[in-house]
C-alpha positions, -999 to +999 in steps of 0.1 A: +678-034-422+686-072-425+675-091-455+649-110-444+632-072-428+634-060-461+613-093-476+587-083-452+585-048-460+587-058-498+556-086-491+529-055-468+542-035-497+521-055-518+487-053-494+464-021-502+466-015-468+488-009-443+501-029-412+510-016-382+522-037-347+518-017-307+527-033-277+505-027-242+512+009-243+498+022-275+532+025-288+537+017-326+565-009-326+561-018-364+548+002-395+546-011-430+558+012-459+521+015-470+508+022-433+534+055-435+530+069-464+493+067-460+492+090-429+518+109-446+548+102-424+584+091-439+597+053-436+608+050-397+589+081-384+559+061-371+578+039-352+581+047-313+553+068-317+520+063-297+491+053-314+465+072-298+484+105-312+472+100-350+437+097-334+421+127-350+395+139-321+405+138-284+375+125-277+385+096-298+415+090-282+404+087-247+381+061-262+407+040-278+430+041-244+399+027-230+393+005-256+426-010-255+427-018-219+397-035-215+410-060-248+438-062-224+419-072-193+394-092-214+405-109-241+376-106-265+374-122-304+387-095-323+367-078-342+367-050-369+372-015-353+364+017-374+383+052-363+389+088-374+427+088-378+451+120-385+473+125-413+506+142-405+491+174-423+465+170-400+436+161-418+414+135-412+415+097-425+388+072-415+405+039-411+388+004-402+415-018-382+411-056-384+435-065-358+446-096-338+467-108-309+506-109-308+524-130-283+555-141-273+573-177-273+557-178-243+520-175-249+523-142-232+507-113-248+531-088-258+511-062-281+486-064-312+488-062-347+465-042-367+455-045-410+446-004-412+429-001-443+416+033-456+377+037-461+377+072-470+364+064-505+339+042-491+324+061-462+325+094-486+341+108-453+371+132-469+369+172-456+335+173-440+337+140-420+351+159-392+324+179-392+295+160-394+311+139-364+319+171-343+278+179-350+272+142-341+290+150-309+275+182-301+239+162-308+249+135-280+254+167-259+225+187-259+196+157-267+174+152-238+174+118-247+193+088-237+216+077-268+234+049-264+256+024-292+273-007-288+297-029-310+288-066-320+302-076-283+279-056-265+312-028-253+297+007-256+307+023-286+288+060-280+269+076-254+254+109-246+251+132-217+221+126-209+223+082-206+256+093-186+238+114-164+208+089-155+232+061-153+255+080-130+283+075-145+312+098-159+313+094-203+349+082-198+335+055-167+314+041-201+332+044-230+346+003-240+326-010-211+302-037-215+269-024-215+252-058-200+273-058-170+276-024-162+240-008-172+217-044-168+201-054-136+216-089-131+183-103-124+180-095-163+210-096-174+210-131-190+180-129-208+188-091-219+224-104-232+212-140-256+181-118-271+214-089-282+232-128-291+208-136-315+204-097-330+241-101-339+238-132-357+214-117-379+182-137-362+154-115-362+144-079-357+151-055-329+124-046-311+114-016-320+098-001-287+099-015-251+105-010-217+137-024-196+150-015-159+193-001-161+212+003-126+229+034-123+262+038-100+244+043-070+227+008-073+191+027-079+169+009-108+159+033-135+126+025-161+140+034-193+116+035-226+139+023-262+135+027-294+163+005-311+177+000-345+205-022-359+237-005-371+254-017-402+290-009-418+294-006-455+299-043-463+263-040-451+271-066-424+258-060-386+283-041-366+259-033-336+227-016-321+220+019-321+193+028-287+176+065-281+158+057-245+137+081-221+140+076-185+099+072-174+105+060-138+088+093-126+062+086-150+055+045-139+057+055-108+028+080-109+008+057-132+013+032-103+000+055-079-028+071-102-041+034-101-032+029-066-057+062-059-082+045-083-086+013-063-084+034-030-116+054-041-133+024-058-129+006-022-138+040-004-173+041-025-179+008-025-176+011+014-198+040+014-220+021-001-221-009+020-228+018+051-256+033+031-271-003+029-265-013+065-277+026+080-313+013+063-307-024+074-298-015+112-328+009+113-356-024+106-332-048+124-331-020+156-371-021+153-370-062+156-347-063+180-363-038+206-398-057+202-376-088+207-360-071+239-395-053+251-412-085+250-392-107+267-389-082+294-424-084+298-421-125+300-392-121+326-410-092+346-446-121+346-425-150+353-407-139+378-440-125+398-453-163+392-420-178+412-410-193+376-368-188+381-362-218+353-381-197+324-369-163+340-331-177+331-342-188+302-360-153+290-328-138+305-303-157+277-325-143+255-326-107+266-285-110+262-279-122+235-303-096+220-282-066+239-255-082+219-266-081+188-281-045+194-246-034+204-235-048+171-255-028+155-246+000+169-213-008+161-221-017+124-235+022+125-209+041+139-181+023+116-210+033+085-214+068+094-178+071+103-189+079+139-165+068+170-186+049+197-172+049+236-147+035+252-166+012+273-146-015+300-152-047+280-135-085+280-122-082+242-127-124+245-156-126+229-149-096+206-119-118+196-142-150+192-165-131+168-136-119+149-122-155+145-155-167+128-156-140+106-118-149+089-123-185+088-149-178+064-128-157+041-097-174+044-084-201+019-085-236+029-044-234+026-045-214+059-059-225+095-064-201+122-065-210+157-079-187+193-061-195+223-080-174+246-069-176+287-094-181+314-108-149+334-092-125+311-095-087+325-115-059+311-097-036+290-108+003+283-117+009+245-134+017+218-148-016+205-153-004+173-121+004+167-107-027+185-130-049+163-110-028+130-071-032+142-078-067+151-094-071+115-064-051+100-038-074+115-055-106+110-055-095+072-023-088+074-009-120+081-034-135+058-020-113+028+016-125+046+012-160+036-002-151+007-021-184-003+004-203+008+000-233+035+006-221+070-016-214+106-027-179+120-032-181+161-051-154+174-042-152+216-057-134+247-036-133+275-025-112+308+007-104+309+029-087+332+058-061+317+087-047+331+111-021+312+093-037+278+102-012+249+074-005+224+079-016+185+061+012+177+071+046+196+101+030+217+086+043+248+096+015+279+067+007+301+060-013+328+027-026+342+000-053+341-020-054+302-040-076+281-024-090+254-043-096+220-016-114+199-015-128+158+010-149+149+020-162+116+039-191+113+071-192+088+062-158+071+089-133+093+096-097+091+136-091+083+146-074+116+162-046+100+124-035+085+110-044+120+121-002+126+092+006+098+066-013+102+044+014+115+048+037+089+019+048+065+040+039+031+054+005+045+045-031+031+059-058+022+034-062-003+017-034-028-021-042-014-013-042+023-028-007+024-017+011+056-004-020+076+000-016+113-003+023+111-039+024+119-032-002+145-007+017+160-029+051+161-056+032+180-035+017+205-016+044+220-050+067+219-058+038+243-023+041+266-013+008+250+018-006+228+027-025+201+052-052+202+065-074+174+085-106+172+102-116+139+124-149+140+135-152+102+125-190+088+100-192+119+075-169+117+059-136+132+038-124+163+025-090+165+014-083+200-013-050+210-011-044+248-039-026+262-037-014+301-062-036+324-097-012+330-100-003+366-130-018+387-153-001+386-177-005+413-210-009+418-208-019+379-239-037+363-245-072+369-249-097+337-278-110+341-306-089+336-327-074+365-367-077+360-387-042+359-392-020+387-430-030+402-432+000+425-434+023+403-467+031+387-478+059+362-512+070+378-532+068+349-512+096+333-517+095+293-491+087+267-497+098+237-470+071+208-464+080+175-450+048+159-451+036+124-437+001+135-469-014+148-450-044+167-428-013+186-462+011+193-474-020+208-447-030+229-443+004+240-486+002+250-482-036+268-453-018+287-469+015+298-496+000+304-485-026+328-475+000+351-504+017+349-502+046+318-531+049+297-521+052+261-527+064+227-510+054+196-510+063+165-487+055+133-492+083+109-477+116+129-504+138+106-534+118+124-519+122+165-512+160+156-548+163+146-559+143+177-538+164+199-551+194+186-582+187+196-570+190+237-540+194+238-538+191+280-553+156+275-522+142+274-493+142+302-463+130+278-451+119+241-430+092+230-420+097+194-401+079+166-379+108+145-379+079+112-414+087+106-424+084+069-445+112+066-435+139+093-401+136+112-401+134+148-386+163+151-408+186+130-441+168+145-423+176+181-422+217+172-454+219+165-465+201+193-448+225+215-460+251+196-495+244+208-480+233+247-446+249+248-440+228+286-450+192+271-425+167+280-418+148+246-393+118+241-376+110+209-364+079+198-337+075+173-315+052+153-290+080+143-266+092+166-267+126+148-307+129+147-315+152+178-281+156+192-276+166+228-279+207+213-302+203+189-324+187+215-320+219+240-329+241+212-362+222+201-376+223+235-373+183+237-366+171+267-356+135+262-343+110+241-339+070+234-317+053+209-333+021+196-334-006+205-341+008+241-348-017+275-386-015+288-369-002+320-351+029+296-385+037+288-398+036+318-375+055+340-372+081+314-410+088+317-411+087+353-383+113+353-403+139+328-432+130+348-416+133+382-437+101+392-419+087+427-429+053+440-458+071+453-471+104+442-494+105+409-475+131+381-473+160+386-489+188+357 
């Protein structure tokens, strides 16, 4: 040993502590007299050794490998480092290391060199320390919960099964690795990493409780609940945070949907409710609207005897316009009693035009919506009740899409002609002649590799989307049609429905409406009208009438039973409303056939369901009307009971 060596040795002999140097192995290159003799070893046995080797757990050793190579890949400040060495006896000896950097004339880092000072005393950790960490240990094992510790730099310090197993990550992956890059989404990993900053310093309290996202191995985001307190060494200074977490993704998740249910039902009753208040609406608006009808057929059937062709087109505007809004409310019914109507062969234009004024008045002023509708479109097949309801879905859709933001929503009719077109919903190729009902959005666009899910149930881009275009999609192909969706990212998106053109039909009904049939008279046969609606019983009279019936009416069903009870073969038919307030139609119909078993009786209804097609064969009624009915429905239904020809008087 040269004489300046032997100065050194004499000056660490002076330190309580020892002194120890390794270079980028772990191997001890230097060790101080005091170092040795307090692990026990003679002068010159440390050296050459490795350092992980008087690590007294294994455990701990594969932490400080770990450890080690990440100071050399990093570079961190050093800071103080606390360890369970091992004597040469074997027995334990907590150490704290405050170490630093050694490097070479170069700059070049060639090892470190460590102050190892003995804290037994201090930590009370002599024979039962090993024990109480081995039980520590086993805890970290078994717990259900996540335990995590880091050091003052944010490295992870501990870690139990359970936070490996959730993060997806083996305990020896963890162990030294920085917690905020390797555990913290990076979408919070800034924020996540200065609040830990300032907890170091000594500003402020932890947090005792809240809720943060991790990323596990596989990329997936897990909701992990913390309770966190700060760890402290025995200078009482802060040497790093100590977290027990729960994983309650499972759990958010069905507190997302529990709410998601909730709002579903509160929008399914308050839809329920809404049909409950437009069933009672349509039934006094049908009642208008057929004395609206029945009178102005009257008008057209008198003005176009006079030779009065100007107010005969006149009265026949208004008996359209009032088919329309009957077959609106017919529509309104069905979609409240959760009823399908028929497919009918319709031009969806106007359909399309109604649609468009009911969006401009719920969308915001941010957003314009435009129809381009093409001349002489072609009838389509369908249900226009459910037409009406994917159109609606869609446009919504794309409303939701821009999402308050400006931009311009086109709804377009066009024919188009396909060939070997493949469907964005089932992939099917088809060919052929359709009518296209398109909704474009302008700027919002679908990424194409979603374009694939669009249809399904569970997809949105948003959380209150609802179904999306799977309703859409169900309606369409009952219908033979397809689905076809453009998506040019920064421009915008089109979704397209193609419905198959209807075949003509012929001999189909003209438009205008035809005036009532004059050769047909009634004979003076008696109609007996049970009506509370005295504007309807009257129509019904002025119409009956007019060709020639002689009539009864009555608006309380308790007063015509009494009447027809009194001769019953007085009269040749009945034409009954079933919404009678104080006897249905139905019931006051059995007991008029109770009396006259053959009596033809018609029953007029609002309800679809009231005196369906069987119910009607088993009551012994033999006809029904659903209001609001044409003059000429009435008519030719009682000349068909009646068997009353052009001609012959009725025949009993």
């Amino acid at each position: 040993m040269t004489t300046s060596e032997q100065r050194l040795d004499s000056l660490l002999s002076a330190i309580s502590g020892g002194v120890a140097e390794i270079d980028l192995n772990g191997v001890i290159t230097y060790s101080s007299p005091n170092n040795q003799k307090m692990f026990g070893y003679e002068t010159g046995e440390l050296t050459g050794m490795n350092a992980f080797d008087l690590m007294y757990h294994p455990q701990e050793r594969e932490h400080a490998r770990i450890k080690l190579a990440d100071i050399i890949a990093r570079r961190p400040k050093p800071t103080p480092y606390y360890i369970t060495g091992r004597r040469k006896d074997g027995s334990p000896l907590p150490v704290r290391l405050d170490w630093a950097y050694l490097r070479n004339d170069n700059g070049e880092l060639t090892g470190l060199m460590s102050v190892v000072t003995d804290i037994s005393k201090q930590a009370g950790l002599e024979k039962g320390s090993c024990e109480e960490r081995d039980l520590a240990r086993r805890y970290l094992d078994v717990t259900r919960f996540m335990m995590v510790g880091l050091d003052t730099e944010g490295n992870i310090s501990v870690i139990s099964c359970q936070a490996c197993k959730v993060i997806g990550y083996d305990r020896r992956q963890l162990l030294g690795r920085n917690w905020f890059e390797t555990c913290v989404p990076e979408t919070h990993r800034a924020e996540a990493l200065a609040v830990f900053r300032q907890l170091m310093k000594g500003d402020g309290e932890p947090i005792e409780y809240y809720e943060s996202a991790v990323i596990g191995a596989d990329g997936e985001q897990h909701l992990i609940a913390w309770h966190n307190v700060l760890h402290y060494d025995t200078n009482h200074q802060i040497c790093g945070v100590f977290s027990s977490g729960e994983d309650i993704t499972q759990k958010a998740r069905a507190k997302k949907e529990k709410a998601r249910l909730y709002e579903e039902i509160r929008k399914a009753q308050k839809i329920e409710a809404l049909g409950r208040l437009t069933s009672g609406i349509a039934h006094d608006f049908n009642n208008i609207l057929a004395s609206i009808l029945g009178y102005a057929d009257l008008a057209l059937d008198a003005v176009t005897q006079m030779g009065e062709e100007e107010i005969a087109r006149y009265l026949n505007e208004v008996v359209m316009e009032g088919e329309k809004a009957r077959d609106l409310i017919t529509q309104m019914l069905a979609f409240s009693r959760g009823q399908a109507s028929e497919d009918i062969a319709l031009n969806p234009a106007p359909l399309v035009k109604e649609l468009a004024k009911v969006m401009r008045s719920s969308l915001p002023q941010t957003i314009e919506l435009n129809v381009a509708i093409e001349a002489d479109i072609p009838k389509v097949e369908i249900d226009p009740t459910q037409l009406h309801h994917a159109l609606l879905n869609v446009c919504l859709n794309a409303s939701n899409a821009l999402d308050q933001r400006r931009g311009t929503i086109t709804i377009g009719v066009n024919r188009v002609s396909c060939y070997q077109t493949k469907c964005s919903a089932c992939r099917e190729i088809f060919d052929g002649d359709h009518v296209e009902i398109s909704v474009a959005v302008d700027g919002e666009s679908i990424e194409p590799y979603l374009l694939d899910q669009i249809v399904d149930p569970v997809f949105s881009k948003r959380e209150d989307n609802g179904m999306g275009l799977a309703t859409v999609h169900g309606m369409v192909h009952e219908h033979k049609g397809h689905i076809l969706v453009d998506a040019i990212v920064g421009y915008g998106t089109t979704v397209r429905l193609l419905l198959p053109i209807a075949p003509t039909q012929p001999g189909a009904r003209a438009d205008a409406r035809q005036p009532l049939q004059e050769s047909r008279l009634g004979h003076g046969a008696c109609i007996l009208i049970v009506e509370d609606d005295e504007s309807i019983a009257g129509l019904q009279s002025e119409v009956l009438q007019s060709r020639g019936f002689r009539t009864e009416v009555y608006s309380d069903a308790y007063q015509a039973l009494a009447r027809f009870k009194t001769a019953p073969e007085r009269c040749d038919c009945v034409v009954v409303d079933q919404a009678m307030p104080s006897l249905s139609g139905l019931e006051f119909s059995s007991q008029l056939l109770a009396l006259r078993p053959e009596l033809p009786i018609i029953l007029c209804t609002t309800n679809e369901k009231a005196g369906a097609a069987a119910g009607l064969v088993h009551s012994g009624i033999q006809g029904r009307l659903h209001k609001p009915f044409s003059s000429e429905q009435l008519l030719d239904l009682i000349f068909r009971l009646l068997k009353i020809n052009s001609v012959a008087p009725p025949q009993r």
